[in-house]
C-alpha positions as CSV (number, residue, x, y, z in Angstrom):
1,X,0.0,0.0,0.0
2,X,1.4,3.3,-0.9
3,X,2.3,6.1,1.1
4,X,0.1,9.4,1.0
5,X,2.0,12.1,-0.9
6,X,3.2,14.2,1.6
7,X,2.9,17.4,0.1
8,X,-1.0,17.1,-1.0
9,X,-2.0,18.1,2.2
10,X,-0.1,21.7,1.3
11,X,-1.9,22.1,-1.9
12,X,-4.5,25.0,-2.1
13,X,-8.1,23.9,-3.5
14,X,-8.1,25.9,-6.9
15,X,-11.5,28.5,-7.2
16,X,-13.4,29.3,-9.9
17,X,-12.4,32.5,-11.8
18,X,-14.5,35.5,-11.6
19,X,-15.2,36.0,-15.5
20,X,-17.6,33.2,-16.1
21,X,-19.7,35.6,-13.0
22,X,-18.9,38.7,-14.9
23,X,-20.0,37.6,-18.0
24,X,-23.0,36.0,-16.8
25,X,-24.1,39.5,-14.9
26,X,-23.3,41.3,-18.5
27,X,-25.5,38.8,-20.3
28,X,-28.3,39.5,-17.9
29,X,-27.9,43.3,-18.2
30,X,-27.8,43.5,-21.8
31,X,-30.6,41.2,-22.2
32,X,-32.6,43.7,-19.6
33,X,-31.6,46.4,-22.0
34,X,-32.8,45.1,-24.6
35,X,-36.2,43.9,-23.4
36,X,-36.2,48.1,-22.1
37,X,-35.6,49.1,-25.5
38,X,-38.3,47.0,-27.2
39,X,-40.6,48.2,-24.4
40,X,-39.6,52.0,-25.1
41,X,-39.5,51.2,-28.5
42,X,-43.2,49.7,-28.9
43,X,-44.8,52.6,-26.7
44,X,-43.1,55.0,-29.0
45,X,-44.4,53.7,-32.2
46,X,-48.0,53.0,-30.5
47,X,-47.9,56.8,-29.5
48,X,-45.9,58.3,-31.6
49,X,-44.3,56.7,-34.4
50,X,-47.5,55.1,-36.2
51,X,-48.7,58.4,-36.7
52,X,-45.9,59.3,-39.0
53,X,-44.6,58.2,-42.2
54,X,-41.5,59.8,-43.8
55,X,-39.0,59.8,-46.7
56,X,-35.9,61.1,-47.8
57,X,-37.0,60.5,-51.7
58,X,-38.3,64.0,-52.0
59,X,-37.8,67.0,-53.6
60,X,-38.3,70.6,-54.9
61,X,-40.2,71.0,-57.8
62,X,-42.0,74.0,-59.8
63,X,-43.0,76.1,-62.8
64,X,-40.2,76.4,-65.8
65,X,-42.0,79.0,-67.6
66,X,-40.0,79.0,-71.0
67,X,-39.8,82.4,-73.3
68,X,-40.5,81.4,-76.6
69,X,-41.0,83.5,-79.7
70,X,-44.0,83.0,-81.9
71,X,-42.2,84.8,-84.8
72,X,-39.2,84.1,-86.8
73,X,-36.6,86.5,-86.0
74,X,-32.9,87.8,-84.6
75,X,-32.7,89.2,-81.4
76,X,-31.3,92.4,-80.8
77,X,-31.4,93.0,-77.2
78,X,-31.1,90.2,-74.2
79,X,-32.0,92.2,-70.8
80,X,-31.3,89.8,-68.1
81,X,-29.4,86.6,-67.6
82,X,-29.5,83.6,-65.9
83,X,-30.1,84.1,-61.6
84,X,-31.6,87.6,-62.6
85,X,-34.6,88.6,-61.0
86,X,-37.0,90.0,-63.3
87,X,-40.8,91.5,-62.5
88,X,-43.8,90.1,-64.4
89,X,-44.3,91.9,-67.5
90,X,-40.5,92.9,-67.8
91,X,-39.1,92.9,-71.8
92,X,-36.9,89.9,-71.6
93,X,-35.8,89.6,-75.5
94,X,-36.4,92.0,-78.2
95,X,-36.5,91.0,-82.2
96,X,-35.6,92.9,-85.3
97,X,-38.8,94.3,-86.1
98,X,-38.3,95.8,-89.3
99,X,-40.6,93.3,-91.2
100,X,-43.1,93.0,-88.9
101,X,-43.0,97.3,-89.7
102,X,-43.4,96.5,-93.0
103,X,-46.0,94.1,-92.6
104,X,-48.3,96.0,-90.4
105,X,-47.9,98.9,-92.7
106,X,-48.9,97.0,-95.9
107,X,-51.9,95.8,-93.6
108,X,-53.0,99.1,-92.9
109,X,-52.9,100.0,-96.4
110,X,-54.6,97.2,-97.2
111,X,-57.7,98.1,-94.4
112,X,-57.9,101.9,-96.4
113,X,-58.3,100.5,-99.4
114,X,-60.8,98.0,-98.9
115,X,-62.6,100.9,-96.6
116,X,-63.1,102.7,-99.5
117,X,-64.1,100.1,-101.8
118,X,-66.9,99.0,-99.2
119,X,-67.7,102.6,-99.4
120,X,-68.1,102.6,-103.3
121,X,-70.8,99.1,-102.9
122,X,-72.8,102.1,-101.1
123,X,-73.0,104.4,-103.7
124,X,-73.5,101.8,-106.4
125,X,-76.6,100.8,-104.4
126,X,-77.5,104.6,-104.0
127,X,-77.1,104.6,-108.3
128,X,-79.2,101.7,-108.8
129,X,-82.3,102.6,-106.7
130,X,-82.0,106.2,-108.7
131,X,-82.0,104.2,-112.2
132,X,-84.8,101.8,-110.7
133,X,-86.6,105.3,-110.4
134,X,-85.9,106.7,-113.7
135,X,-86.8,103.3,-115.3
136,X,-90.1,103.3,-113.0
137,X,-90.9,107.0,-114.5
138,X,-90.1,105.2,-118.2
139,X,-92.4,102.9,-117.4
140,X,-95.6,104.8,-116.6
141,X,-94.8,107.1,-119.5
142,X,-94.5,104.0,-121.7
143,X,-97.9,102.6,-120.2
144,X,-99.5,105.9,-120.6
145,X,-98.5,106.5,-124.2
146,X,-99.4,102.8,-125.4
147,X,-103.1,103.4,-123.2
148,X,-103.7,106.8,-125.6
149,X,-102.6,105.2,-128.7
150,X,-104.6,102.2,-128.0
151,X,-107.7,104.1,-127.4
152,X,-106.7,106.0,-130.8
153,X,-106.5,103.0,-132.8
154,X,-109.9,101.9,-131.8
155,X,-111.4,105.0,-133.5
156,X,-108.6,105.1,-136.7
157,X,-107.2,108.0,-135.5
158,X,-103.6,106.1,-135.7
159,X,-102.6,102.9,-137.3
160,X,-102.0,99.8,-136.6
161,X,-98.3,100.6,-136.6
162,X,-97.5,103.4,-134.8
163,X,-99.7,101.3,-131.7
164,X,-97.3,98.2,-132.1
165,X,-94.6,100.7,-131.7
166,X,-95.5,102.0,-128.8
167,X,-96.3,98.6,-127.3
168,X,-92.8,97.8,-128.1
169,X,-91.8,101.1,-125.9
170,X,-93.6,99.6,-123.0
171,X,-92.9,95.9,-123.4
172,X,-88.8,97.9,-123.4
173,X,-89.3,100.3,-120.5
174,X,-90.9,96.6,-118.6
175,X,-87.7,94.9,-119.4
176,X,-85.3,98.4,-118.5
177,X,-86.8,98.1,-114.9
178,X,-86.7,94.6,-114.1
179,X,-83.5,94.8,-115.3
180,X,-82.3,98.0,-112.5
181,X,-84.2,96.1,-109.9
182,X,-82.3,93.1,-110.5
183,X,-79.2,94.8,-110.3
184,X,-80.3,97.1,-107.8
185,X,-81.1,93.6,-106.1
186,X,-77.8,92.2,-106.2
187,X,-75.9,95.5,-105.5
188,X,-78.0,95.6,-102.3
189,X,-77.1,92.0,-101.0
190,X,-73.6,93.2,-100.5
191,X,-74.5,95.8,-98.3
192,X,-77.5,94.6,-96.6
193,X,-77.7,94.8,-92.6
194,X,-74.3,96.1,-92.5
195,X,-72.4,100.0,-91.9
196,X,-68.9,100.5,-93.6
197,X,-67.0,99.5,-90.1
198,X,-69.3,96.0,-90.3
199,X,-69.0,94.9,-93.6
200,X,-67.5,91.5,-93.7
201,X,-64.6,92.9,-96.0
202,X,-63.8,95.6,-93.8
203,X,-64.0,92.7,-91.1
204,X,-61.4,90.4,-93.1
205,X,-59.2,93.5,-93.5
206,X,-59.0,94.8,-90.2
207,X,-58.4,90.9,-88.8
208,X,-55.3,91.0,-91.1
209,X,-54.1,94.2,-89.7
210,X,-54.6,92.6,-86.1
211,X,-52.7,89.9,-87.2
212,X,-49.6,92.4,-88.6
213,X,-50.3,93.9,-85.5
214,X,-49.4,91.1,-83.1
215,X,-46.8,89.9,-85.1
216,X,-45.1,93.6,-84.5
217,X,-45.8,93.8,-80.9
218,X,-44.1,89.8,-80.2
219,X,-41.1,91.6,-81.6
220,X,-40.8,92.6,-77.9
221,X,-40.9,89.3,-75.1
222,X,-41.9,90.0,-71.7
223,X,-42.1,87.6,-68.6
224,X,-45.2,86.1,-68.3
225,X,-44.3,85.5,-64.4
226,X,-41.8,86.9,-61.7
227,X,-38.9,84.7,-60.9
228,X,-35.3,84.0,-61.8
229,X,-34.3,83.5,-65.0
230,X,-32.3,79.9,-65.8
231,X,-30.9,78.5,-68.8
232,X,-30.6,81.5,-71.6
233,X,-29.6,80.1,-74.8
234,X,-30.4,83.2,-76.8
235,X,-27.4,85.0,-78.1
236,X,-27.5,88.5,-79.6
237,X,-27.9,88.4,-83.3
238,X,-29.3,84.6,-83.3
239,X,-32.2,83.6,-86.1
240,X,-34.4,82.3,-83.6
241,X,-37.4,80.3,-84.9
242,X,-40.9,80.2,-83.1
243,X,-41.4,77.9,-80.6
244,X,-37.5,77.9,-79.7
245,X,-36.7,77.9,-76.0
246,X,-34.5,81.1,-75.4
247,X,-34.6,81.0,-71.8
248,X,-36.6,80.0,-68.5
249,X,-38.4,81.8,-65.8
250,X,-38.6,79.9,-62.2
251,X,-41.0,81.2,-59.5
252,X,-39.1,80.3,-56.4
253,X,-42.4,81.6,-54.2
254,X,-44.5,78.9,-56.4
255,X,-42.7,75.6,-55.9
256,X,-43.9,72.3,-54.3
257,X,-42.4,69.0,-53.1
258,X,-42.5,65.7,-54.8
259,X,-42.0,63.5,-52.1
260,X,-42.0,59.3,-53.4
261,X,-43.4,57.3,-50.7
262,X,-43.1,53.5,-50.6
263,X,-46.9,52.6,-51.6
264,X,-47.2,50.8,-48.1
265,X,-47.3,54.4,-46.6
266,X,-50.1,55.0,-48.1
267,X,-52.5,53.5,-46.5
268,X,-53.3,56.5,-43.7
269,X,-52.5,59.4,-45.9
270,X,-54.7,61.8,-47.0
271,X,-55.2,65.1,-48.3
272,X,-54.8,68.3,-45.8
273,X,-52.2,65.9,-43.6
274,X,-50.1,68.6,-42.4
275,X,-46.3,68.0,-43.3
276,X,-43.1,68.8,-41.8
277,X,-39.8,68.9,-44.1
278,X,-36.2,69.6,-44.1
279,X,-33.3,70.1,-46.5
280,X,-30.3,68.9,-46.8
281,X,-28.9,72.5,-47.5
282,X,-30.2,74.1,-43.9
283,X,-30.2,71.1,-42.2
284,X,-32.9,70.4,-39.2
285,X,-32.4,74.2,-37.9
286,X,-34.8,75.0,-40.6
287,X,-37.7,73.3,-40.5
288,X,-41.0,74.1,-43.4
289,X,-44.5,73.8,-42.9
290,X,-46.5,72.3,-45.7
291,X,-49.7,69.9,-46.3
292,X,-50.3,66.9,-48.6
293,X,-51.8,68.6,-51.7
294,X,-52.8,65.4,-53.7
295,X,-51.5,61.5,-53.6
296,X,-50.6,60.8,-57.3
297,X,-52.8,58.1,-59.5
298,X,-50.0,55.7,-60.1
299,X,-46.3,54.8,-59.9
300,X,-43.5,56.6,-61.4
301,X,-42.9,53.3,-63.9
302,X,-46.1,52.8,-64.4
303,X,-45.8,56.5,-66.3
304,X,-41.9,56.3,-67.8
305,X,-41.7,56.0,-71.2
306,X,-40.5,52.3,-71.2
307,X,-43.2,50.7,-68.4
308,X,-41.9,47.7,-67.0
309,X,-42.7,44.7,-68.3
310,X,-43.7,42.0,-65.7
311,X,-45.6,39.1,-67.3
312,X,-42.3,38.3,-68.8
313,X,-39.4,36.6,-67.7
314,X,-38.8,35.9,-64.1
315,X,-40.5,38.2,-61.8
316,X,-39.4,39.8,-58.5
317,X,-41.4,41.7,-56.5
318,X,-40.5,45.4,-55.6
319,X,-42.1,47.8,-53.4
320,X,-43.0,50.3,-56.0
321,X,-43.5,54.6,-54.7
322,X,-45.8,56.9,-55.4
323,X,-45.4,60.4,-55.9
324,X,-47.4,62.6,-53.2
325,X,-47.5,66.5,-53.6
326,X,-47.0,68.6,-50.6
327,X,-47.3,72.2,-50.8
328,X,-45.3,74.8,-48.6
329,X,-48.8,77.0,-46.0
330,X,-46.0,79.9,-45.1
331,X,-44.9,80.7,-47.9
332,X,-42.3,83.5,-45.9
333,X,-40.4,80.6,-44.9
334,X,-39.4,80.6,-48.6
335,X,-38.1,84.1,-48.2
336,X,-36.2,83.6,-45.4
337,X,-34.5,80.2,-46.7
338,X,-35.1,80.0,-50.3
339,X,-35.2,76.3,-51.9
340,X,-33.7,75.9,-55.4
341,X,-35.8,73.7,-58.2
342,X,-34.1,69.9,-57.7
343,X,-33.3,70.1,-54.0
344,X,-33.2,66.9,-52.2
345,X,-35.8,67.2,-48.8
346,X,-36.8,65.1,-46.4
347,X,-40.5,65.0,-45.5
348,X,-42.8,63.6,-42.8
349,X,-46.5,63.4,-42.4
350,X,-48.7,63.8,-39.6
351,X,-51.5,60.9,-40.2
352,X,-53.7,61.8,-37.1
353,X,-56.3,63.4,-38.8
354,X,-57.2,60.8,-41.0
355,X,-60.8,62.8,-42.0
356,X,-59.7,63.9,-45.3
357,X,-59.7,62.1,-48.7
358,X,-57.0,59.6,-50.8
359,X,-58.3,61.4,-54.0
360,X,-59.8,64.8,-54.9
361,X,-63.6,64.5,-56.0
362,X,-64.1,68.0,-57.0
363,X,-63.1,69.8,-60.0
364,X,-60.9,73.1,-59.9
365,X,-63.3,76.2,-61.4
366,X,-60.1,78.5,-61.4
367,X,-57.0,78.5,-63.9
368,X,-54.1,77.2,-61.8
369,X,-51.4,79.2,-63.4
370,X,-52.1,82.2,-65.2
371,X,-51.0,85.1,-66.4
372,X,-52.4,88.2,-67.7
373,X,-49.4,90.2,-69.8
374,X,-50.5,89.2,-73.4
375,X,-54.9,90.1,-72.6
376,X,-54.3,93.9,-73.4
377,X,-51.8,93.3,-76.8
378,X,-54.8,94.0,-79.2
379,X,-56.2,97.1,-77.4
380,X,-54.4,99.5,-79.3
381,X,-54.7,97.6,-82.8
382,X,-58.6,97.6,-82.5
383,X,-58.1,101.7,-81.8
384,X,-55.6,101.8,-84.7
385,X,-58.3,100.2,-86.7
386,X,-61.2,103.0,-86.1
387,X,-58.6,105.8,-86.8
388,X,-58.1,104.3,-90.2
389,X,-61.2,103.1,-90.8
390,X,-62.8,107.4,-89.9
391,X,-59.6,108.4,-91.7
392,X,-61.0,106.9,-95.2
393,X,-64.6,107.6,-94.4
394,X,-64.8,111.0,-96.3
395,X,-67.3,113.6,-95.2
């Protein structure tokens, strides 16, 4: 039997080390946090965060008013350039208007003459009522010689002759004054119901020197809107053609937001939803107001130019966005920090009141955009047109 070791008895009993503890009191803690933050977490979104839905696919959008002429042309004078501020109704690009002088001129000549033609279809009508009256007086001096000479023939007084002469006077003045009525007929359809200023030839004329007219005063482009003026093209001396884009007019005070939402979003939004957004060139110090002004009818692909295709090939499903318009309620926000057309934003929407509608059931009554610089252009042509019209009139 062997001997006990004696140096067991002077052995220490090794103890556990404290990590497996440690570790075990960090697991616990981190598993508490955890279980916190899903607590915190759910009675945030229950309270708060279900009644939001935002996106960072959003941004500025507005009115590119382009100045186009609607004459052919070469400019002569550009008067502002691009990030100008120009006023509504400000010349913007003038033309050479040397033709359109010409043209307007010929026009006007064109209205005189045709005046006093028009005038002359009066006086031929005044002529043939005066012959219809001279052939009426013919005509009862005809009858009333042919009645005496007939009653002379009956007693041989005359012959036979001389009465078949003066029936052939009669049967001619007859003839003479259908004749002048007829003509007196067809003079007086040209003139009928109408003054010199409403004949329809005068009409045609003056609508030809309105036509001169316009084409003289778009010599001369104004700004249908006030704004800042982006992408001139226009050079001095160009041949510009109509409908050429020369440059554009942006109304910084009238832009919106195009905000894409995922189409899950949707399913709260409506319209009147008030609307907080941000930009990413302020940051969240600056913070707009705005409300959803309408949810869009369909998805950005569904509108492109090449729609997707997905009854062929192999399919995968993507959660498709649709565009929803928000609209800025203070608009001095936009004075203070102004947005630029293009400008990424981020955008969330208040869903609590949920009382409004997903699609507009009522027609606008109003023009949206408008503008009222070109509704006075043919003011001073109809005014022209009188003058020369009382000018060829005669006494």
């Amino acid at each position: 039997m062997s001997s006990p070791n004696p140096n067991t008895a002077d052995t220490p009993v090794a103890q556990a080390p404290p990590t497996n503890k440690r570790r075990s009191i960090l697991m616990r803690l981190l598993l508490v946090i955890l279980v916190l933050a899903a607590i915190a977490f759910t009675i945030w979104y229950f309270l708060v965060g279900r009644w939001y839905e935002g996106t960072d696919d959003a941004y500025v959008n507005g009115n590119i008013v382009q100045i186009t002429p609607r004459i052919a042309g070469t400019a002569t004078s550009i008067t502002a350039d691009d990030g100008d501020f120009v006023q509504q109704g400000q010349v913007m690009v003038k033309l050479d208007r040397s033709d359109a002088d010409v043209e307007l001129q010929r026009a006007a000549a064109n209205l005189a003459n045709t005046v006093r033609r028009v005038r002359g279809l009066y006086s031929t009508v005044s002529g043939a009522k005066a012959q219809v009256a001279v052939e009426k007086v013919a005509l009862q001096r005809a009858q009333a010689d042919y009645n005496r000479r007939r009653d002379l023939a009956k007693t041989g007084a005359i012959s036979a002759e001389e009465l078949a002469h003066a029936r052939d006077a009669l049967t001619a003045a007859q003839s003479a004054l259908t004749t002048s009525q007829q003509q007196l007929q067809t003079n007086q359809v040209l003139v009928d119901d109408t003054v010199v200023a409403s004949h329809p030839d005068v009409k045609a004329a003056a609508a030809q020197y309105r036509a001169a007219y316009l084409d003289d005063v778009r010599t001369v482009m104004v700004a249908p809107v006030t704004g800042y003026v982006a992408k001139r093209t226009v050079q001095v001396g160009q041949r510009v053609q109509p409908g050429a884009a020369l440059m554009a007019i942006v109304p910084l005070h009238q832009v919106w937001v195009d905000a894409n939402f995922k189409e899950t979003q949707l399913t709260h939004m409506r319209i009147g939803q008030p609307v907080e957004i941000t930009s990413d060139v302020y940051g969240s110090s600056v913070k707009y107001k705005g409300q959803v002004e309408s949810l869009g009818v369909g998805t950005g692909s569904a509108f492109s130019l090449l729609p997707a295709q997905n009854a062929t090939g192999n399919w995968i499903k993507i959660v498709q966005r649709i565009p929803v318009r928000v609209v800025f309620t203070d608009p001095s926000q936009l004075d203070k920090n102004p947005l630029r057309i293009g400008m990424s934003l981020d955008t969330d929407v208040d869903l609590h009141n949920q009382n409004g509608l997903a699609l507009s059931q009522q027609a606008r009554t109003e023009p949206r955009f408008s503008t009222d610089v070109y509704h006075d252009q043919l003011g001073k042509a109809n005014e022209q047109i009188q003058a020369i019209i009382h000018a060829n009139m005669g006494k």
